[in-house]
N, C-alpha and C positions, 0 to 999 in steps of 0.2 A: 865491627862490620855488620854484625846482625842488626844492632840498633837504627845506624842509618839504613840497611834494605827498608827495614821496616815502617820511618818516615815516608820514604821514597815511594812505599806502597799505599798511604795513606793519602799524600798528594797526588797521586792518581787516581784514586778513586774519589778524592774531594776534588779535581780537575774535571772528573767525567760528569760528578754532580751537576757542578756548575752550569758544564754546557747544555745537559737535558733544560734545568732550570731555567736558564736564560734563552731557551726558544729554538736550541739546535736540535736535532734529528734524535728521537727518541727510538730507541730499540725497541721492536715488540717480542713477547713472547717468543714466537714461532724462529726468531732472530737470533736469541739467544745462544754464544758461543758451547760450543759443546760437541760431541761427536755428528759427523755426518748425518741427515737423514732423520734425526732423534724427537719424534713428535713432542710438541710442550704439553705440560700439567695439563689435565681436564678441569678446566673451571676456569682457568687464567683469561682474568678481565681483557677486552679487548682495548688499544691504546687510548689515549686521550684523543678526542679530534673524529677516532676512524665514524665513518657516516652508518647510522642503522640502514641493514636494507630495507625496503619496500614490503608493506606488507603483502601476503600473497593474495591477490584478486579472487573472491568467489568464484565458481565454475558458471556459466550462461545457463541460464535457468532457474540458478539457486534463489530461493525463497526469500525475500528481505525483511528490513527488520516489522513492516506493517502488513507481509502476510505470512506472521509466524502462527503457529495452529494454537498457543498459549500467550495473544497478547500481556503488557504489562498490565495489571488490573484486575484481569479476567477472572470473572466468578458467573457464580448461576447456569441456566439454563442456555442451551444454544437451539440455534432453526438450521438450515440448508434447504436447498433449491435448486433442481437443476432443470436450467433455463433452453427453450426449444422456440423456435423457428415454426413457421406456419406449415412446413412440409412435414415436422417431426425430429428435425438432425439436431442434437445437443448443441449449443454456440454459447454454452457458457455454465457458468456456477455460482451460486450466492450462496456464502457465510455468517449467519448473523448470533452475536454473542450477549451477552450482559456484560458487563463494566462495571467498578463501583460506583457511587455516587450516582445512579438510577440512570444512567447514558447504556449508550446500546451500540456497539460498533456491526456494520456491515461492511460487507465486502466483494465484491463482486471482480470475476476475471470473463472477458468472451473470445470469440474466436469469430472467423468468418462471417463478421459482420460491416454495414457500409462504412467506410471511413468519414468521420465527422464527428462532431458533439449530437447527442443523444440523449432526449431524455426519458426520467430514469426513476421511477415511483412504486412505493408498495400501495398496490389496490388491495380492496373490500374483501374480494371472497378468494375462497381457496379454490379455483377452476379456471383451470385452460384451457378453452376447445377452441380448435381451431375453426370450426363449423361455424362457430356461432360467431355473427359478422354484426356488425354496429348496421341499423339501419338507413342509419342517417350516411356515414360513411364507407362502409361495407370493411371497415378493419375488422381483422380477425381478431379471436379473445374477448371479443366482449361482455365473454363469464366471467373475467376477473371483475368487474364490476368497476366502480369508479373508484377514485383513491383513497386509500384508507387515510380516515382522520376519527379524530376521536370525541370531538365537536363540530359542529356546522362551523363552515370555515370557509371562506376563496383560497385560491390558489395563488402564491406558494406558502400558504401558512396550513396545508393538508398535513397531520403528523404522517403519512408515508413522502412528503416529498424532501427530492434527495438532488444533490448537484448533479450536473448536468455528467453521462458517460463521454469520455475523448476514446474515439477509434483511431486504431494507425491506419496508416496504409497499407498495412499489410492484414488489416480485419482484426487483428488482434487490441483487446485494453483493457485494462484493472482502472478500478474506485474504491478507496477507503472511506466512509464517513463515520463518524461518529454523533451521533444524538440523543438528545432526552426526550423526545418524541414520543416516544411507545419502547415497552419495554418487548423481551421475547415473547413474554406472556401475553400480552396482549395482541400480536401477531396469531398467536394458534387457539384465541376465542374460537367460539361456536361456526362462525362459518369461514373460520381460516382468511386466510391471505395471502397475495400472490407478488411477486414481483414481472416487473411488465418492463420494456424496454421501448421505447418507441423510435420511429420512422427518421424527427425533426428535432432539434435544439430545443428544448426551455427556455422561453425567453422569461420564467417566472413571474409571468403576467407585466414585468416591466414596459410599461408603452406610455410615451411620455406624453403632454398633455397638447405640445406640438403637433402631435401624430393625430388625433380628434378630440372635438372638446367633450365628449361623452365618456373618455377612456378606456380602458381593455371591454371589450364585448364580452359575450358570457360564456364563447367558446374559450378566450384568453385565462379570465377567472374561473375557468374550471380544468382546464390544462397547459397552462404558457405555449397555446400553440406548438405542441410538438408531434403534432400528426397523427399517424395510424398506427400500430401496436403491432411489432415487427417479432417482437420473440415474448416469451412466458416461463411461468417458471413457479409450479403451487409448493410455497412453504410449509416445509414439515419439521418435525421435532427433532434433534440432531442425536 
């Protein structure tokens, strides 16, 4: 009598195999016969098939991975900047870092500025007055001086010139670049250096030969037409 229960229980549980095996209903953990109510093992894998959740979304706001305060790379010396408006009201931040391999990442967040593309260059000198107005065009900042370059150059081959800024429409935009341009060092020489935001687009002197047969003017090749000089911002040592 004992010997066949004993078959009899063996076929059952080699019947139960089967069915899991062959693609019927597998019992999970939590399922497991046993007393009422009775939490399973801490650690028990979850079944074959069940879907991973989602993972949990950042909070709005949070910081991503290209404006982390310790990009990948990141060594040497850093600059900042906080960038101001003709009236004096902060509209913005510049971060700029060392890299290896002799590149230089900058970074820029603003605020309450015009929606559109913008362009977006480190000038000559470390000064932002707002006083002081181009005479030609009467923009403001004209102590930033022209764009920082580190040999005579046209425009966009200035080592300060940098792609173009996108504003939303809500005023708000960040810019990540990276370059070998100029290092940090060379940013906080003797008469420093500024970042400048302007009015118009960069068109990076691009003007095709359609457009006149003399090509960009010298207003073009010394700033891709991007107008008048809307905010500032003199870099200092971080």
């Amino acid at each position: 009598m004992t010997l066949r229960t004993t078959r009899l229980g063996l076929v059952i549980v080699l019947g139960a195999l089967g069915t899991g095996m062959a693609g019927g209903p597998i019992i999970s953990a939590e399922a497991t016969p046993g007393r009422s109510g009775s939490p399973a093992p801490a650690g028990t894998p979850s079944p074959a098939g069940t879907p991973t959740p989602p993972a949990t979304p950042s909070p709005p706001g949070s910081p991503g991975p290209a404006e982390t305060r310790n990009p990948p790379g990141a060594s040497g010396p850093r600059a900042r900047a906080v960038i101001k408006n003709a009236e004096g009201e902060e509209v913005g931040r510049l971060r700029v870092r060392s890299l290896e391999e002799g590149r230089t990442r900058v970074a820029v967040v603003v605020r309450d500025l015009p929606p559109g593309y913008h362009g977006f260059h480190i000038h000559a000198k470390g000064v932002c007055d707002p006083r002081a107005t181009d005479p030609k065009t009467g923009s403001p900042f004209h102590s930033a001086g022209d764009h920082f370059s580190l040999r005579p150059e046209d425009h966009p081959a200035h080592s300060g010139d940098l792609p173009d800024l996108l504003v939303n429409e809500d005023g708000t935009g960040r810019i990540v670049a990276v370059t070998d341009r100029f290092t940090v060092e060379q940013l906080l020489d003797g008469d420093g250096s500024s970042i400048v935001i302007h009015a118009l687009p960069d068109n990076q002197a691009n003007i095709p030969e359609r457009y006149g047969e003399d090509g960009p003017d010298e207003t073009t090749r010394k700033t891709g037409d991007s107008g008048g000089r809307i905010a500032c911002g003199v870099i200092t040592e971080r």
